[in-house]
C-alpha positions in Angstrom: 1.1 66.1 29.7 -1.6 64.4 31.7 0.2 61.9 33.8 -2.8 59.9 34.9 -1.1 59.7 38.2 -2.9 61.5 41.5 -2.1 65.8 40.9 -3.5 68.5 43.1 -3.3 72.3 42.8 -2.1 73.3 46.4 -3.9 70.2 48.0 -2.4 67.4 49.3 -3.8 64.3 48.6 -2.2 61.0 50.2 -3.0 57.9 47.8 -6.2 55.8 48.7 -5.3 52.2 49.9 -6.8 51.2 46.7 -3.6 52.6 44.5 -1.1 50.8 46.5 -3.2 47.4 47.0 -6.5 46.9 44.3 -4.4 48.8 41.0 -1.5 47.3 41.7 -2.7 43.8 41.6 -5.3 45.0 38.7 -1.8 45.5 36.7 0.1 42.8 37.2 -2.7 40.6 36.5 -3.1 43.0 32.9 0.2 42.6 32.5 0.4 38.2 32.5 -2.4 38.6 30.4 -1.4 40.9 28.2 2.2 39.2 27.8 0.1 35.6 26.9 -2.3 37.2 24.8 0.5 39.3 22.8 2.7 36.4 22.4 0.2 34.0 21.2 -0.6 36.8 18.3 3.3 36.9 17.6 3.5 34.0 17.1 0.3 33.3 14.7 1.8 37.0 12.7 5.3 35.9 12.3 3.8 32.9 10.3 1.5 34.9 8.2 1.9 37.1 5.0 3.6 41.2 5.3 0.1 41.8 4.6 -0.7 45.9 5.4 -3.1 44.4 7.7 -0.7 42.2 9.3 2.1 44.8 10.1 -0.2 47.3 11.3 -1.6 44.7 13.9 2.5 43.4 14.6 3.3 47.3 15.4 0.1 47.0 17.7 1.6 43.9 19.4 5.0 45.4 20.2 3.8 48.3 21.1 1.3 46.4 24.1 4.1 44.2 24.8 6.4 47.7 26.0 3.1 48.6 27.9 2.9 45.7 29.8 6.6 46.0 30.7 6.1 49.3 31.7 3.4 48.2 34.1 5.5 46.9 36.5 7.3 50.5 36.6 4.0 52.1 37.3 3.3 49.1 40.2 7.0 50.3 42.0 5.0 53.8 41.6 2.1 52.9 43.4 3.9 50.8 45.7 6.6 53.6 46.6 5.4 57.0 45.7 4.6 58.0 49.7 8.1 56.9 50.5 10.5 58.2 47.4 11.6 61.7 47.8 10.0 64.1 44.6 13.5 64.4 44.0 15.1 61.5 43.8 16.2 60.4 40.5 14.2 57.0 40.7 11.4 59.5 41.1 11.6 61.0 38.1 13.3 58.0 36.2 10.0 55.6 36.7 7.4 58.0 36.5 9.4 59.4 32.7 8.7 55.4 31.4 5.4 54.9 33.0 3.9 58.3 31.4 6.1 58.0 28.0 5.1 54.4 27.1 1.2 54.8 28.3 0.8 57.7 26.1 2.9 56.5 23.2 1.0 53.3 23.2 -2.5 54.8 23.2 -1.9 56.7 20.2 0.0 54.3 18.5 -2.7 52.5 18.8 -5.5 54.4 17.8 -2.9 55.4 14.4 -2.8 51.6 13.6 -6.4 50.9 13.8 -7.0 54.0 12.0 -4.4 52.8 9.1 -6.2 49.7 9.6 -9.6 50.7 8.6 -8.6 52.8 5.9 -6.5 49.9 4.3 -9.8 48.0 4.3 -11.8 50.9 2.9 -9.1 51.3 -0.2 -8.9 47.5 -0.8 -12.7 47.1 -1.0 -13.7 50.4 -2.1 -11.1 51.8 -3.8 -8.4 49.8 -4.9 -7.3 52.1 -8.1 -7.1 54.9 -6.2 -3.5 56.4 -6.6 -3.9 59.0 -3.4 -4.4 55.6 -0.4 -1.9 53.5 -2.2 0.6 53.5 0.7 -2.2 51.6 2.4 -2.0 48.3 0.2 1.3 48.2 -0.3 3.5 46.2 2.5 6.9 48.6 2.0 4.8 52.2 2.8 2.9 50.8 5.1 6.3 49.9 7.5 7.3 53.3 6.6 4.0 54.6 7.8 4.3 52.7 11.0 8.2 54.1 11.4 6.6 57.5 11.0 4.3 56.6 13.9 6.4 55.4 16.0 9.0 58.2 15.6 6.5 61.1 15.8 4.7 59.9 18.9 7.8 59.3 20.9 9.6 62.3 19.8 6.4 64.5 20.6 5.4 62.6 24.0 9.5 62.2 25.5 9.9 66.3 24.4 6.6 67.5 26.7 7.6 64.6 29.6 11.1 65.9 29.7 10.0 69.4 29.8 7.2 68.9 32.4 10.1 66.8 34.7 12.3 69.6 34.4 9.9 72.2 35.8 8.9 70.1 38.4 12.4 68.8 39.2 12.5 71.2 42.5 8.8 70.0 44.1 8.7 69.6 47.8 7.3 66.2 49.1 7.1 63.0 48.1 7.5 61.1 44.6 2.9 61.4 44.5 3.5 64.7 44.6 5.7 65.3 41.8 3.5 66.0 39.3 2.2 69.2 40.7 2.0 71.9 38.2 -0.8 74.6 37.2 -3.5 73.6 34.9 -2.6 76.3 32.0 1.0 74.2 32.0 -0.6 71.5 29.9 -3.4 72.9 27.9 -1.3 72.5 25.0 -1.2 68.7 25.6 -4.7 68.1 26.6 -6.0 69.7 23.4 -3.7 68.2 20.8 -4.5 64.8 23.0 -8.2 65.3 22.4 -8.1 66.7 19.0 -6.2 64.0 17.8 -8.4 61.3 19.6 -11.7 63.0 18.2 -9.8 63.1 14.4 -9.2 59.5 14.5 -12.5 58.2 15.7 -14.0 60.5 13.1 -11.7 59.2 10.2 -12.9 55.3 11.4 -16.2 56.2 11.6 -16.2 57.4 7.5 -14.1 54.7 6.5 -15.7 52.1 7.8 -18.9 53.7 7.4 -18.4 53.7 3.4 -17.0 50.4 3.6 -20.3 48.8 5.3 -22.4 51.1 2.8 -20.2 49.4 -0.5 -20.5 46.2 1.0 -24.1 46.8 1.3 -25.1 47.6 -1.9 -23.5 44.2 -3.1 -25.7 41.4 -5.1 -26.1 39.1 -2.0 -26.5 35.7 -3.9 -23.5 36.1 -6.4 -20.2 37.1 -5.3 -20.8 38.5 -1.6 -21.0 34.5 -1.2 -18.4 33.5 -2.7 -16.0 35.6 -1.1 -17.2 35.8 2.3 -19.5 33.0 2.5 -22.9 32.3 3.3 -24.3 35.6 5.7 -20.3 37.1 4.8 -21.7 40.3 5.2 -23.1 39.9 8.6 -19.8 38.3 9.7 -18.5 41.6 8.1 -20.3 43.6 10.1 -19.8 42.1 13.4 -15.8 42.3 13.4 -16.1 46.0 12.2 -18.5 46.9 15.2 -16.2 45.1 17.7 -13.1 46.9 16.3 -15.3 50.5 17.0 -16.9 49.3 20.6 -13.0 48.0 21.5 -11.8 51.2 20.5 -14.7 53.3 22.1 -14.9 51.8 25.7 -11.0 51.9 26.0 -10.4 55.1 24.6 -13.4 57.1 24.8 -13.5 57.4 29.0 -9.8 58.8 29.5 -10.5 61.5 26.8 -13.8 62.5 28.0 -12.4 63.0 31.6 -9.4 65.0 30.2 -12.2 67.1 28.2 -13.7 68.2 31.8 -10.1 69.0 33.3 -9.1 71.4 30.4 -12.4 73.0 31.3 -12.3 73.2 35.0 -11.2 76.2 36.7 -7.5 76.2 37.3 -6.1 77.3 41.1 -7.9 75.2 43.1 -9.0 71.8 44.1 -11.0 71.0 41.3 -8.3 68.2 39.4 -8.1 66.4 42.7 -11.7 66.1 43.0 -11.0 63.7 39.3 -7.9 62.4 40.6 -10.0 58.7 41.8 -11.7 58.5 38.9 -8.7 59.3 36.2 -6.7 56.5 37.7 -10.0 54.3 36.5 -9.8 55.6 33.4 -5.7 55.3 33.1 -6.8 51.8 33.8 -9.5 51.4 31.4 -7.4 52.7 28.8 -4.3 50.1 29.7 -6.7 47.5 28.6 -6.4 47.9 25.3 -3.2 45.8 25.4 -5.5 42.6 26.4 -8.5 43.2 24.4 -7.2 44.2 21.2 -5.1 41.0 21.2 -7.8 38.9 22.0 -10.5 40.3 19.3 -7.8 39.3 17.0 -7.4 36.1 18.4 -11.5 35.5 18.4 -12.0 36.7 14.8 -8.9 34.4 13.7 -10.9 31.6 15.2 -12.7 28.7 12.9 -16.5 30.0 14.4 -15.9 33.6 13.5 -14.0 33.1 9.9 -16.3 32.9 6.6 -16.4 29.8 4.5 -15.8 30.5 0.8 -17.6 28.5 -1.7 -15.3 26.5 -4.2 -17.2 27.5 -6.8 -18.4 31.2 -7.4 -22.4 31.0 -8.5 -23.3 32.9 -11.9 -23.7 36.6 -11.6 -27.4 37.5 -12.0 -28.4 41.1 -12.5 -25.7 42.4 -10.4 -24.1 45.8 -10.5 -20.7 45.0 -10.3 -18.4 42.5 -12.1 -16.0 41.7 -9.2 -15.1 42.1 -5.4 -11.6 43.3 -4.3 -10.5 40.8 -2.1 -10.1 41.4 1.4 -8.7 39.4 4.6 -11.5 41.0 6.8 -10.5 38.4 9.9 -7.1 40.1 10.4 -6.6 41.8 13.6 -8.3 45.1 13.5 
């Protein structure tokens, strides 16, 4: 497992000032944030409808809300790492949460947008379809989140124990810890990019075939009277913020961990990307601000379509009826 913390293959490298001063303030300031942001969202989801959309989007929300607890482990880290013995069970006990919780967050994450997108595609698309029915309905789709949940933190607390216990005996300090030979977490770095890579691939089709349905829609009839006048713009919009959210928080950290699993193992190569993972850990933590506040900005009056109270007549249109669809829910 890729801690995301500094690593070095029989090089000792002392944190920068920057880990101890700039990331630590950077976190505690994601971490207000991210506890104002998520709460405000609660609150607006614990008044809505057990719609699919709207549990996905709550499991989203409790799932940044542990990572911005956690952030204030991974500050004590940054903060104490140079003076904690490697170890010492504080050592090991903070940097088990910090790693578990960033890593079962981010691909909770990506799972609940990806569930997201596909409960879209089946609502518009294909609503009949007996195969994507645990999408629409409320009962499978908390089941599919328990599966999540469960499979992420079994998978993720297994390889962090098993990585601790090898590394139980380092010399050093608590930076140090997290020594260990590159061919020690292949396994993790490929099923951690081959699941990314499968995900972003899945929301690409589905809302790829969603945009191409809603496309072929008769633009004056019904395409107004469910989303409103330029609906399918609006349509448009939230879908490519959902993608460019997803993209510019997850897309960095995997491509860095693509260039470790291909760097040569023995040498000093890992602490050469050691600066610029820690950006990336970063950029990937932001994902428990901005995906709260996308929701919050699409759930806003500007961004919402007005329907018409009266649907126009149908005129040499292809299809009868739209599916409904609450495209303004958190994606």
């Amino acid at each position: 497992m890729d801690y995301g913390l500094n690593s070095s293959d029989n090089c000792i490298l002392e944190p920068a000032v920057y880990h101890t001063d700039v990331l630590s303030w950077f976190y505690l300031f994601l971490a207000l944030l991210g506890f104002l942001t998520n709460g405000m969202v609660l609150f607006d989801l614990w008044r809505a409808k057990r719609k699919p959309t709207a549990i996905f989007a709550l499991n989203m929300v409790v799932s940044d809300i542990i990572l911005c607890i956690s952030f204030f482990f991974r500050i004590a880290f940054l903060i104490n790492s140079t003076q904690w013995k490697a170890d010492a069970p504080l050592c090991s006990g903070v940097l088990s949460v910090v790693i578990t919780v960033f890593y079962v967050n981010i691909y909770c994450n990506m799972c609940f947008l990806l569930w997201t997108s596909i409960n879209r595609y089946v609502t518009v698309v294909q609503p009949n379809y007996a195969v994507l029915q645990a999408f629409r309905k409320p009962q499978r789709c908390r089941f599919l989140c328990a599966a999540t949940w469960l499979l992420f933190l079994v998978t993720v607390s297994a390889r962090v124990g098993s990585t601790q216990n090898k590394t139980s005996e380092t010399n050093g300090t608590c930076s140090n810890v997290n020594e260990y030979h590159k061919k020690e977490q292949t396994a993790s770095l490929v099923f951690g990019l081959l699941l990314f890579f499968f995900i972003l691939g899945a929301m690409l089709v589905s809302y790829g075939l969603l945009l191409r349905h809603l496309k072929k829609i008769c633009r004056s009839s019904l395409m107004s009277a469910w989303f409103g006048p330029g609906g399918g713009l609006r349509v448009k919009r939230k879908v490519l913020a959902s993608m460019l959210v997803f993209l510019a928080c997850f897309m960095p950290h995997h491509i860095l961990r693509s260039i470790m699993l291909l760097s040569e193992p023995g040498n000093c190569t890992t602490q050469k990307y050691s600066q610029v993972k820690s950006v990336t850990i970063l950029i990937a933590a932001l994902n428990c601000c901005l995906n709260p506040l996308l929701y919050l900005v699409l759930r806003s009056p500007c961004c919402r379509g007005k329907r018409l109270k009266r649907s126009p007549v149908v005129t040499d249109c292809s299809r009868n009826q739209v599916p409904q669809i609450n495209i303004t829910e958190a994606s």
